[in-house]
NUNU-484393 format. One line per 4 residues: number of its first residue (from 1); for each residue y, x, z of C-alpha. Coordinates in pm, whole numbers. Example, Ala and Ser with C-alpha at 12.3 -4.5 7.8 and 13.67 -1.06 7.14 Angstrom:
BEGIN
1) -450:1230:780 | -106:1367:714
***
This chain:
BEGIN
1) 6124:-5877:-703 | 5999:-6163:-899 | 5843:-6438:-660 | 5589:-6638:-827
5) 5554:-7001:-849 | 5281:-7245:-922 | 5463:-7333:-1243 | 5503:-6951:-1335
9) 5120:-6903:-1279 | 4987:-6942:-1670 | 5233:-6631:-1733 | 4949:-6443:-1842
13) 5006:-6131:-2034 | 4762:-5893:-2186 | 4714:-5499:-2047 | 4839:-5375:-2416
17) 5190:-5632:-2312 | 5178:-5497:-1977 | 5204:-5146:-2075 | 5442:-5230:-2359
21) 5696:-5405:-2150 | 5673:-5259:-1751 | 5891:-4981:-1738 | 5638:-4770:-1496
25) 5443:-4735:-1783 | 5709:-4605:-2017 | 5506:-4242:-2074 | 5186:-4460:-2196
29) 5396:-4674:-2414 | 5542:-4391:-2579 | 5228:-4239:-2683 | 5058:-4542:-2797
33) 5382:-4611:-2999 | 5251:-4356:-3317 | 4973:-4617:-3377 | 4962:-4990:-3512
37) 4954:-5229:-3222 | 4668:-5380:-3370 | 4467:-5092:-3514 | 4190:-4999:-3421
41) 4365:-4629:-3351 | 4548:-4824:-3079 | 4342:-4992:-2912 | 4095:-4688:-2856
45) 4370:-4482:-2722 | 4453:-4776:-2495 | 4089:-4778:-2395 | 4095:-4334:-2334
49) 4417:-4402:-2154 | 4273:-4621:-1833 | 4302:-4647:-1569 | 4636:-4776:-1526
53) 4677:-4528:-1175 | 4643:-4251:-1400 | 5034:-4341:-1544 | 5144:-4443:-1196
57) 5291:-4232:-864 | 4963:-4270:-730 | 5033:-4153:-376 | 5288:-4449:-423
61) 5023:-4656:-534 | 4816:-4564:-232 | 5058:-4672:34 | 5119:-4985:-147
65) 4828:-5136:-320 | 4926:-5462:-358 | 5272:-5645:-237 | 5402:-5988:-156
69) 5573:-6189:-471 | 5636:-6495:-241 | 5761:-6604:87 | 5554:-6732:336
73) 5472:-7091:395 | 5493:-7184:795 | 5459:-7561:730 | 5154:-7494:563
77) 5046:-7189:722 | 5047:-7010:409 | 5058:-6621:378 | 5276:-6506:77
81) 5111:-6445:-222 | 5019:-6092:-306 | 4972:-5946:-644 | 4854:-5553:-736
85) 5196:-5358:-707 | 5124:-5190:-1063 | 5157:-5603:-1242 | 5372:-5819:-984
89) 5532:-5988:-1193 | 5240:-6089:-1470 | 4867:-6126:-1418 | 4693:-5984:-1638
93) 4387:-6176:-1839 | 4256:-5994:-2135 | 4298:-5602:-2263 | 4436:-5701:-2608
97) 4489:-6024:-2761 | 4242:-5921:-3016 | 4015:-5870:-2782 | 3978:-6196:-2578
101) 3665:-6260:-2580 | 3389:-6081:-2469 | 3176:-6089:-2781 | 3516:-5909:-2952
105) 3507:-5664:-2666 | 3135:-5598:-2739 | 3177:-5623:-3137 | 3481:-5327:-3110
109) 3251:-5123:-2918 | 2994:-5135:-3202 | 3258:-5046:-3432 | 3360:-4750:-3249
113) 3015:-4619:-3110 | 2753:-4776:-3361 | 2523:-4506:-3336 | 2565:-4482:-2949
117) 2270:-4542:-2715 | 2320:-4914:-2569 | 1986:-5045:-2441 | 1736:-4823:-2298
121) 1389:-4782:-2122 | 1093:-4554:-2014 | 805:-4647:-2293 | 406:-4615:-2271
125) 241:-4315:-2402 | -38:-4429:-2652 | -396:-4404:-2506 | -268:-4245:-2156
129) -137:-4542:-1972 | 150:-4361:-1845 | 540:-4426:-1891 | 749:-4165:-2028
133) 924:-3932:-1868 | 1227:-4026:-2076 | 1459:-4348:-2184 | 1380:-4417:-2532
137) 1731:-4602:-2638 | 1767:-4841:-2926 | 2191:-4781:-3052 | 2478:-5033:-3062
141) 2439:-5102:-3392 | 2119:-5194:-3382 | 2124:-5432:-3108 | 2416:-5600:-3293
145) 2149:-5661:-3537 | 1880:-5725:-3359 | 2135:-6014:-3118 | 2271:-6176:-3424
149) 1894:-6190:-3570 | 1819:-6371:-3251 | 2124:-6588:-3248 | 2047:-6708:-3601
153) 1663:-6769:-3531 | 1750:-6969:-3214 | 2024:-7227:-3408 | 1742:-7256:-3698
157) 1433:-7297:-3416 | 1600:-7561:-3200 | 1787:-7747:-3457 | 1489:-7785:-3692
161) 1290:-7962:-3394 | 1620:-8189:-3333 | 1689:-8252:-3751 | 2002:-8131:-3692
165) 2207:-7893:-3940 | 2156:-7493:-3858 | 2509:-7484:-3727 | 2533:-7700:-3464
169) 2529:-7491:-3139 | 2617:-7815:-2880 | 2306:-7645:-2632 | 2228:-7435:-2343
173) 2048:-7165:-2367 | 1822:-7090:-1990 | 1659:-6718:-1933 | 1381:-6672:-1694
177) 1338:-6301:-1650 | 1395:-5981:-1462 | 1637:-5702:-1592 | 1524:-5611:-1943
181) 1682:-5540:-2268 | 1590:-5869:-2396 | 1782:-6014:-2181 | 2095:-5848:-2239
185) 2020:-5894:-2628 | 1940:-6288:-2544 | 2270:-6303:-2406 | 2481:-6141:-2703
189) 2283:-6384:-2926 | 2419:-6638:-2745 | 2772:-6503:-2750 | 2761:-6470:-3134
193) 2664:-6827:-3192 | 2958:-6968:-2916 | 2590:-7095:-2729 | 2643:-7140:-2313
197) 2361:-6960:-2151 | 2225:-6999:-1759 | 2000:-6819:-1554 | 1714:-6931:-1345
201) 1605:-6733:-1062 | 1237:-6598:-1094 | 1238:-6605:-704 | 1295:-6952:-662
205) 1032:-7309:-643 | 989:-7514:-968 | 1198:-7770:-825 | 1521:-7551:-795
209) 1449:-7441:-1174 | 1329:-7825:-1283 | 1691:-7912:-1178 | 1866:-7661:-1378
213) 1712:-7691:-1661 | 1710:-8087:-1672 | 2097:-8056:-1535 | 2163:-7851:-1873
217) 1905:-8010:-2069 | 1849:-7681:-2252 | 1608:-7746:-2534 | 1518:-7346:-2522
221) 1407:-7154:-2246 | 1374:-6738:-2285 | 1164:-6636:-2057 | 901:-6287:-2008
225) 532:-6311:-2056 | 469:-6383:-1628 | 697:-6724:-1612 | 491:-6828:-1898
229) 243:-7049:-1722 | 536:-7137:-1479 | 692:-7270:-1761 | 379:-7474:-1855
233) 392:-7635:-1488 | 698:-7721:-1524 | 715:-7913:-1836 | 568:-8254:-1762
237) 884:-8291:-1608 | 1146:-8131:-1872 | 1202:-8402:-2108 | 1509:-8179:-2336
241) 1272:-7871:-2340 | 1131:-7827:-2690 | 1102:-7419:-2764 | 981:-7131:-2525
245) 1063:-6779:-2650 | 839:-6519:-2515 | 1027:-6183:-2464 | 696:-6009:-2449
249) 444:-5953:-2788 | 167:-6189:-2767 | -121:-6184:-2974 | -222:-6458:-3259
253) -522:-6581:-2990 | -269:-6602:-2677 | -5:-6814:-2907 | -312:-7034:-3057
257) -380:-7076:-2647 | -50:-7143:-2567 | -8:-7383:-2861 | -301:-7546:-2841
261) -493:-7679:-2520 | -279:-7454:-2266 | 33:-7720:-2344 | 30:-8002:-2134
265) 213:-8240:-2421 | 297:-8141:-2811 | 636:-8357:-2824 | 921:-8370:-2561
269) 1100:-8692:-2454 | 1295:-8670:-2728 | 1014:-8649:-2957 | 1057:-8274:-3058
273) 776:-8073:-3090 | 685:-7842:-2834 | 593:-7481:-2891 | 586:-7151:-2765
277) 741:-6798:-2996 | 786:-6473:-2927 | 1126:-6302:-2933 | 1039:-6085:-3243
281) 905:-6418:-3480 | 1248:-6574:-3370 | 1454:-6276:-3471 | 1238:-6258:-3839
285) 1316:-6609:-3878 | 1718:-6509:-3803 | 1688:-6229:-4016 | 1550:-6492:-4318
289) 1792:-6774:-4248 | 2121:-6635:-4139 | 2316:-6864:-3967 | 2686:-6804:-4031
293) 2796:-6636:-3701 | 3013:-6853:-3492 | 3255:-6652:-3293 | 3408:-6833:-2937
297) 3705:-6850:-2842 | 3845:-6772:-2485 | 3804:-7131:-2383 | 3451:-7151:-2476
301) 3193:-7221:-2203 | 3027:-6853:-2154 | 2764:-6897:-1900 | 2698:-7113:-1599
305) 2599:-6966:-1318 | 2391:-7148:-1081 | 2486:-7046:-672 | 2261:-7206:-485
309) 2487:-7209:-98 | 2322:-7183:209 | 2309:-7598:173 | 2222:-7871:-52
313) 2152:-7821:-460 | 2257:-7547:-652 | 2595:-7595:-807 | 2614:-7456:-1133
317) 2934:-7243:-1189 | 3133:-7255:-1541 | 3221:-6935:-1663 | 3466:-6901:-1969
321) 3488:-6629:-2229 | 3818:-6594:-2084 | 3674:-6521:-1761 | 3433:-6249:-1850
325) 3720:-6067:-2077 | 3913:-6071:-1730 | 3656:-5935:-1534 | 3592:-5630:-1815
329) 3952:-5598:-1802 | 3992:-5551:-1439 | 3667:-5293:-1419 | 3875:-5108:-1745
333) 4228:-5075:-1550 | 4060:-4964:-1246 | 3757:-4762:-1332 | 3841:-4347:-1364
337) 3628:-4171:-1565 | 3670:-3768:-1529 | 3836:-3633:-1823 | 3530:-3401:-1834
341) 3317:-3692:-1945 | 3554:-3866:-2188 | 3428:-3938:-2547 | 3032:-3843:-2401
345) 2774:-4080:-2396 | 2775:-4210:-2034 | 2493:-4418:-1840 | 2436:-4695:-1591
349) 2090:-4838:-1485 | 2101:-5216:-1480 | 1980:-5279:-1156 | 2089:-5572:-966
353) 1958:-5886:-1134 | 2086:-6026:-1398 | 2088:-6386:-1264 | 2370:-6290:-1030
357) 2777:-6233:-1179 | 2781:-5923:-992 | 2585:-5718:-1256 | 2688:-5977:-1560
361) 3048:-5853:-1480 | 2948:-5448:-1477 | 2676:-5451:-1793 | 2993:-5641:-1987
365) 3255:-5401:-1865 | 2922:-5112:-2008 | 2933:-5244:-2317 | 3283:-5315:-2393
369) 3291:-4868:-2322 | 2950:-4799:-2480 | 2765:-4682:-2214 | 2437:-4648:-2245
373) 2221:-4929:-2065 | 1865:-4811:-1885 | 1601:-5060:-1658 | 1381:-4992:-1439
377) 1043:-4984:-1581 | 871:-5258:-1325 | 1076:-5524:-1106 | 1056:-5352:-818
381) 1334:-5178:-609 | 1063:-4924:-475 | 1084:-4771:-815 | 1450:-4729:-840
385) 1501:-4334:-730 | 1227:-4278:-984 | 1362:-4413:-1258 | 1732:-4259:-1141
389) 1574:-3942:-1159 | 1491:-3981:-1513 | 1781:-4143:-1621 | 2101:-3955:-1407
393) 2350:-4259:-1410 | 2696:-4216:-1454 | 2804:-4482:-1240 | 2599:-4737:-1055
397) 2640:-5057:-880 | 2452:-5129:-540 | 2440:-5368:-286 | 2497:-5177:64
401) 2141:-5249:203 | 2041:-4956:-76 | 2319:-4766:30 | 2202:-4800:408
405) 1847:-4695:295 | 1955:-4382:108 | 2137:-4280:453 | 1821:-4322:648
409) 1602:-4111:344 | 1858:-3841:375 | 1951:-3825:735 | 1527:-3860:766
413) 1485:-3557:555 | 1736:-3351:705 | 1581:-3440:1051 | 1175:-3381:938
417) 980:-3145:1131 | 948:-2933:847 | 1322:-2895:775 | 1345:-2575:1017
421) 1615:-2560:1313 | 1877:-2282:1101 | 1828:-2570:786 | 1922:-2873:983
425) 2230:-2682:1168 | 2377:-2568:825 | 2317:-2940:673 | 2516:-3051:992
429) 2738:-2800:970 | 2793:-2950:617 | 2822:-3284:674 | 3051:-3259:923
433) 3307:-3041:727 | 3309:-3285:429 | 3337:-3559:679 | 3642:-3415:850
437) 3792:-3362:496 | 3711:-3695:409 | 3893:-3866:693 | 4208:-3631:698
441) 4256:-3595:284 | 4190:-3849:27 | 4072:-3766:-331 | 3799:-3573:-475
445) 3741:-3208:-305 | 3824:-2942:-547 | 3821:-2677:-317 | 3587:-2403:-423
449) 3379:-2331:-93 | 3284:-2697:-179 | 3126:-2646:-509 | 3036:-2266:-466
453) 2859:-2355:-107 | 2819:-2667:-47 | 2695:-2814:-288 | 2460:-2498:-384
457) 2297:-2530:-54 | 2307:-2897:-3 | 2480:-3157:-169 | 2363:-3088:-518
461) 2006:-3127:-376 | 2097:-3445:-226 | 2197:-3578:-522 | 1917:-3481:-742
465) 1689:-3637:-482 | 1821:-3954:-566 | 1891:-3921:-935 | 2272:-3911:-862
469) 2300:-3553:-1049 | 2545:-3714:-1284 | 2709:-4001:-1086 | 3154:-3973:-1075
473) 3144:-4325:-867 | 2944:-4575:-692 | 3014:-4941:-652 | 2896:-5185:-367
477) 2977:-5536:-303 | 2808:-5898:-217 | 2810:-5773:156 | 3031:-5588:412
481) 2929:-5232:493 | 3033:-4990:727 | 3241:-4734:762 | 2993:-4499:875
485) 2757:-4512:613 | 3053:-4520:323 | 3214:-4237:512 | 2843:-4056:545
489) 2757:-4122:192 | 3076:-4008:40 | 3004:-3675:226 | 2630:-3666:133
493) 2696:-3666:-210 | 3070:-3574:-241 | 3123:-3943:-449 | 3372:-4173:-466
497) 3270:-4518:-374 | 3411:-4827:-420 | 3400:-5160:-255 | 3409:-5445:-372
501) 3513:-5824:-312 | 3424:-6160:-514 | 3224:-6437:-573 | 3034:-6621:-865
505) 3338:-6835:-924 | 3562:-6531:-971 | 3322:-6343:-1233 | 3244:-6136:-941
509) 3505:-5831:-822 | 3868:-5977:-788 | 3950:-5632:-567 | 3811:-5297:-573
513) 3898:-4999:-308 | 3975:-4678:-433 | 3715:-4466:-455 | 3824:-4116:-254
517) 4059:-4328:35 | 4151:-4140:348 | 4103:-4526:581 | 3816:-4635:359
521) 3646:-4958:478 | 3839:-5210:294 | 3797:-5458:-65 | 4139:-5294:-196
525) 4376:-5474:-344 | 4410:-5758:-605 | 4285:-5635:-909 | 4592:-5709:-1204
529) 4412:-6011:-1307 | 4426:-6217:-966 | 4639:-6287:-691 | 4588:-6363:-334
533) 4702:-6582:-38 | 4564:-6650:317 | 4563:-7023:472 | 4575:-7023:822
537) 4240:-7146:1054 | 4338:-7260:1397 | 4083:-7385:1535 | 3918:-7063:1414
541) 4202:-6840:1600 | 4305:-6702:1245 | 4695:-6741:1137 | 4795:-6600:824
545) 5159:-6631:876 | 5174:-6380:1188 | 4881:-6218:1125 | 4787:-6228:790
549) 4448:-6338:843 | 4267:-6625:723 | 4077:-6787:463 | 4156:-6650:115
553) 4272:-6855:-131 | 4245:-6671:-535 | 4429:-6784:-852 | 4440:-6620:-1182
557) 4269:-6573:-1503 | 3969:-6465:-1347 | 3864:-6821:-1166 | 3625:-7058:-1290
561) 3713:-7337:-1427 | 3508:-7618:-1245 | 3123:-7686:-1115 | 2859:-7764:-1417
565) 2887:-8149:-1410 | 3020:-8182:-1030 | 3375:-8272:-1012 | 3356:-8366:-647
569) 3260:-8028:-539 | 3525:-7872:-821 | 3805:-8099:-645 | 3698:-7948:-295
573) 3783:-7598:-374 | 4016:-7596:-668 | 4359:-7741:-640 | 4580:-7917:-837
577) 4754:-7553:-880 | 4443:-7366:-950 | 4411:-7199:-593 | 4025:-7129:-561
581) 3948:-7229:-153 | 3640:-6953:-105 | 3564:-7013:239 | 3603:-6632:380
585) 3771:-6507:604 | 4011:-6158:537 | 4281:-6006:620 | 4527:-5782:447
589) 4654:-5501:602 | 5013:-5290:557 | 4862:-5157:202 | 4826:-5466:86
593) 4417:-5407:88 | 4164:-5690:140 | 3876:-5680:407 | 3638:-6015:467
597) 3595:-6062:821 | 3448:-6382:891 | 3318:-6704:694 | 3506:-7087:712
601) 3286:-7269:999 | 3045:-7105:1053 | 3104:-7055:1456 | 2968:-7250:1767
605) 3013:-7230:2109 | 2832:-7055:2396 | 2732:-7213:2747 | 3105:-7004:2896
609) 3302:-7129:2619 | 3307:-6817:2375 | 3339:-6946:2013 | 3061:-6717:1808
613) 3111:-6654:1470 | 2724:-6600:1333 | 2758:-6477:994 | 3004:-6211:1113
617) 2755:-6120:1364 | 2529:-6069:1158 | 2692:-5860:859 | 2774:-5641:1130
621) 2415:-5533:1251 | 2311:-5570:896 | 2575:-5332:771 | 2581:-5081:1119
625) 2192:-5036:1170 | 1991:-4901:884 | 1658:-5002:1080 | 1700:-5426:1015
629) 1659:-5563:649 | 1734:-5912:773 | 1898:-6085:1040 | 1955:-6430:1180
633) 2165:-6452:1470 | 2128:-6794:1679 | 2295:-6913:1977 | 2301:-7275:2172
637) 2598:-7435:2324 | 2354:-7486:2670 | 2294:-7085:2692 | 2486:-6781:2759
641) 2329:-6536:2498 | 2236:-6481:2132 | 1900:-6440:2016 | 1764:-6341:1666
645) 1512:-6292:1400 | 1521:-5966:1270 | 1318:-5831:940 | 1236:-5430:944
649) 1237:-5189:738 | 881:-5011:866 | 911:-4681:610 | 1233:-4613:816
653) 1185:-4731:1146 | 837:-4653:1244 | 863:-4311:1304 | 1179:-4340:1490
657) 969:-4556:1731 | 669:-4370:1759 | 963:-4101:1900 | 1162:-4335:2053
661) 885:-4549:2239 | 585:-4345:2339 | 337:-4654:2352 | 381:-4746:1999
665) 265:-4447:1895 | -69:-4479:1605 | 28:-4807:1544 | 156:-4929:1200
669) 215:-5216:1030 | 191:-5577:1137 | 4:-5409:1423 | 341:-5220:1589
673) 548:-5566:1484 | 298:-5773:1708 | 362:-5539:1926 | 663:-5536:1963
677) 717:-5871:1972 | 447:-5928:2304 | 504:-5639:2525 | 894:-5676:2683
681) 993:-5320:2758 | 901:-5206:2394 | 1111:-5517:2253 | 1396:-5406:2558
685) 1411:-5037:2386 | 1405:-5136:2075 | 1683:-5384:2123 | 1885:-5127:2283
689) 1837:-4853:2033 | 1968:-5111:1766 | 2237:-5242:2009 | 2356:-4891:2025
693) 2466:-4855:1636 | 2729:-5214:1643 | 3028:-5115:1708 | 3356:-5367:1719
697) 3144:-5656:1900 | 3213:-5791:2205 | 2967:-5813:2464 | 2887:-6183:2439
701) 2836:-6128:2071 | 2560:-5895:2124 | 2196:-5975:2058 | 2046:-6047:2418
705) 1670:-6100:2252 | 1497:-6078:1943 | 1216:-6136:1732 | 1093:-5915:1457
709) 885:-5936:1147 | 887:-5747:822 | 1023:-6018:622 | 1090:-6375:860
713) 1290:-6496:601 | 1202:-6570:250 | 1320:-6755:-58 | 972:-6925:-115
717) 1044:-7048:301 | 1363:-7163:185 | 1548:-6984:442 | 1781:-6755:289
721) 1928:-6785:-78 | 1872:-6577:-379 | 2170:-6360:-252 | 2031:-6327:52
725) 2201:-6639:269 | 2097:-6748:566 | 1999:-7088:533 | 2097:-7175:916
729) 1962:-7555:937 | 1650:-7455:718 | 1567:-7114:953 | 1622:-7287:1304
733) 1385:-7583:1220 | 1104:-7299:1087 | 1107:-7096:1391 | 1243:-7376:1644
737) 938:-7274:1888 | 1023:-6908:1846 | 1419:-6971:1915 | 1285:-7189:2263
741) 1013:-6892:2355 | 1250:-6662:2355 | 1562:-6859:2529 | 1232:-6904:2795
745) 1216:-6520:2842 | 1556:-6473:2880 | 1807:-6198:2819 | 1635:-5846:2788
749) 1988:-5685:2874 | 2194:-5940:3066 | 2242:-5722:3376 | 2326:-5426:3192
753) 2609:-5267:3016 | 2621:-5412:2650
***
């Protein structure tokens, strides 16, 4: 086998070379071979012919998912390298080299599926106030138009304010805004005119957005019609920004406002007029003036992508066009969708924000495949099964708190006090027989009791109930999650899921599990675009040369290329080599699969001596107990125990407490949390009803107390990130006299089994 070698690492080669020159894929090559290797013809039949498993012994594949290229390095303590067994000796950066980009991968899906639906949403019903009960779509075609309109409007906007010719495009464009087709649309605008584009986080102070946009010194800002008048705080102290594009209609009076005495200044520092536009006048403007287009190349800057860590400011992540056509590339070799479906319209719902890479990474693998694209029609998570209902995704992405949730809602229902005794033994009988299926036989379940019975009786209903009808796959990442609730949910809804691992600087997923796997619970294996080593953490216990765990170390096509304007932090995790340092924890098991176990540094001791590893602590409760929606585990070198601050989730948990703990009973609210939190033997039950879901802890990494609330930790307290972070320095100083009052009443379960 080929071993690789730093030198041998820009030995990219494109899926299309892949399949034409790896002789596993022989069969594919010889049915692409009737068509022009750069037609059109060829590249849709590539497309119709993923994933790459489907031209591969697959129970081969299974059993060895990816495999070492390299020796390992004891001087350095240095696992080998591991690629994906189906590319080991190329990694593999772009689908075609006609399609390198991701505004080519969007512009061929336009020429194959113009009239497709792309963007979608639920619309008001004139004079009723209510949404209907269907998407209303606008087609691929016509957000083409409607993006390049935009594109064109936005060069001739900014650079009449700066005097500057229509085609210069040296400027970042920021969004401030929920999911919405706008923003997607925004964002192909800027792809067309080769224009970077960042996110800010609606979520976050004006200081956190002050310093991105004065860091870019973006002269536009996109934003919906409620940051508006954040905006207009903001811009005393944004000397670059000159033009604010309102996704939203406003009427003639509101823009006269807005233009007139609402704006705090009519020039910028650089002496550009200031002024506010709707979305629609810039497009009409585009539409009037066309810009030449001006089409980027891999190497041009795509996005930056602002991560604000757990400490100090945000570092702004650069993101490549390169980098995105990797990512699509990956979901496309990996993604199977049943040949039942093939050449339909699919759908996803466009649910996890925008401002994270996560969902960047799946809406550009959507429209690369024109799949229709739906949002929810508030920001609000509460509305999500709603809006499911209505729409019946194909495929959806999810983070595994939702995924926890929808196990309480069904295991709830299935438990009510309506559901009568012969219902709920049938359901369990159910469950259990998929589970046992699930956990001695991978792939889907064809058998015909399963879609004659069980899912007449059950699982169809299931799945309605959520708007899952229609779903082939799920996909969860940005957290761990347990077995339990992927094995549970799998068998709920008879659904592959998939798991996955990455982070901003990889464009998001760098592995993905396969979706029906007997020993789910794992990332997978490296994806054919990246490739994978562990460094050894001693003082951490972790070796990677004997045990193949420690922190991973990435390289490939799919890492960024540097932090926005930060070179010290960029020479902290990049190397000279282009191994990407990330700072967790994994190990990789006999398949060659990935699983994140821990985070660099983030341990302390205990009073006895036991090094406690927080942040592993805590994805464990987060990921094993469906009742806790946040968690922040704390410990001090003088005491023998852990405490916490836990958030609830009171639709789930307060009936199983007014069961479970007969004085709580009539109490709701922040009524039950107080308490809680003041009587000791409802606080001791409680504690031992959620001690009794972890599994794999030891007893000194236990929770000994706790304090609960429905949501301790918030962005706007600054202790947790948009991604959900604890911010550890930032939470212990804002409840420092909770930590000590609860270190004063001691363990609630020291003398007891944990």
């Amino acid at each position: 086998m080929t071993m690789a070698t730093p030198s041998s690492i820009q030995d990219y080669i494109s899926l299309a070379g892949l399949v034409e020159t790896d002789f596993k894929f022989q069969g594919l090559k010889e049915e692409l071979s009737h068509y022009d290797a750069n037609s059109k013809e060829y590249l849709t039949a590539l497309y119709n012919a993923m994933p790459l498993t489907n031209h591969a012994d697959y129970r081969q594949f299974l059993k060895k998912q990816a495999v070492a290229v390299s020796e390992a390095d004891l001087k350095l303590g240095l696992s080998p390298v591991y690629r994906n067994s189906l590319s080991p000796d190329h990694l593999v950066s772009t689908i075609h080299p006609n399609l390198s980009t991701s505004y080519d991968l969007f512009n061929f899906a336009v020429e194959r599926f113009p009239d497709n639906d792309c963007l979608g949403q639920r619309v008001a019903l004139d004079g009723t106030g209510k949404l209907s009960n269907n998407y209303v779509f606008e087609t691929y075609q016509g957000i083409q138009d409607r993006s390049r309109n935009l594109g064109s409007g936005i060069m001739t906007v900014v650079n009449l304010k700066r005097k500057r010719k229509f085609e210069f495009n040296d400027f970042i464009v920021c969004f401030l805004s929920t999911n919405r087709k706008e923003w997607i649309i925004s964002d192909l605008a800027c792809q067309a005119y080769s224009l970077p584009n960042t996110a800010l986080y609606e979520t976050l102070g004006l200081d956190t957005s002050e310093h991105i946009l004065n860091i870019t010194e973006s002269p536009v800002l996109i934003l919906s019609k409620v940051n508006l008048y954040k905006a207009l705080e903001m811009l005393p102290n944004l000397p670059h920004l000159s033009t604010l594009i309102c996704m939203d209609e406003l009427t003639s009076d509101e823009l006269a406002q807005l233009n007139g005495p609402l704006l705090p200044k009519r020039t910028n520092g650089n002496g550009e007029h200031i002024s506010v536009i709707t979305m629609r006048q810039v497009e009409e403007i585009g539409a009037n003036n066309k810009v030449p287009i001006i089409p980027p190349t891999p190497d041009s800057l795509y996005t930056i992508s602002f991560t604000s860590g757990t400490t100090g400011t945000p570092k702004g992540v650069e993101l490549n066009h390169s980098h995105i056509a990797a990512g699509i590339t990956l979901a496309l070799s990996i993604f199977r969708i049943p040949a039942a479906k093939r050449g339909n319209q699919l759908y996803d719902m466009c649910f996890l924000p925008l401002a994270h890479i996560f969902e960047r990474m799946i809406v550009g693998y959507g429209l690369s495949a024109g799949v229709g694209l739906g949002f929810l029609h508030k920001a609000d998570p509460a509305v999500l099964v709603e809006d499911l209902k209505i729409l019946k995704p194909d495929f959806l992405s999810l983070v595994p708190r939702v995924l926890t949730k929808f196990e309480a809602g069904i295991k709830n229902g299935l438990q009510s006090e309506t559901t009568s005794t012969v219902s709920k033994n049938v359901a369990r009988n159910i469950l259990d027989k998929k589970r046992v299926r699930f956990q001695s036989r991978g792939g889907p379940d064809h058998s015909i009791v399963n879609y004659m019975v069980f899912h007449k009786i059950l699982i169809d209903k299931i799945r309605d109930s959520l708007g899952l009808t229609n779903a082939s796959f799920l996909i969860t990442g940005s957290a761990p999650i347990s077995n339990d609730t992927l094995l549970f949910m799998k068998s709920a809804l008879d659904c592959g899921i998939r798991q996955g691992y990455g982070l901003t600087e990889t464009f998001a997923g760098v592995c993905l599990s396969e979706a029906h796997e007997r020993d789910s619970g794992s990332c997978g294996g490296m994806a054919v675009t990246t490739e994978c080593r562990l460094r050894s953490i001693p003082e951490m216990g972790y070796d990677a040369v004997r045990d193949l765990r420690g922190e991973v170390l990435l390289r490939g096509p799919q890492i960024f290329s540097g932090y926005f304007k930060n070179l010290k932090e960029t020479r902290k995790v990049l190397s000279e080599d282009g191994w990407f340092s990330t700072g967790d924890i994994g190990y990789i098991d006999s398949k060659g699969r990935l699983t994140i176990i821990d985070r660099v540094k983030n341990f302390f001791k205990l009073a006895q001596g036991e090094y406690i590893a927080p942040e592993k602590i805590e994805n464990i409760y987060l990921s094993s107990c469906p009742y806790l929606s946040q968690i922040f585990v704390h410990g001090d070198s003088l005491q023998t125990f852990l405490i916490a601050i836990v958030g609830l989730d009171l639709s789930i948990i307060t009936p199983i407490l007014h069961q479970k703990i007969s004085g709580l009973k009539g109490t709701y609210g922040q009524e039950l949390i107080k308490s809680l939190n003041q009587n000791r033997e409802y606080k001791k039950e409680f504690l031992k009803l959620v001690n009794s879901f972890v599994k794999g802890l030891q007893g000194f990494e236990k929770v000994n107390n706790l304090y609960v609330g429905i949501e301790p930790l918030t962005l706007a307290d600054d202790t947790i990130t948009p991604t959900m972070k604890v911010k550890r320095s930032k939470a212990a100083v804002r409840y420092k006299a909770v930590l000590d009052s609860l270190y004063s009443e001691g363990s609630l379960i020291k003398a007891e089994k944990l």
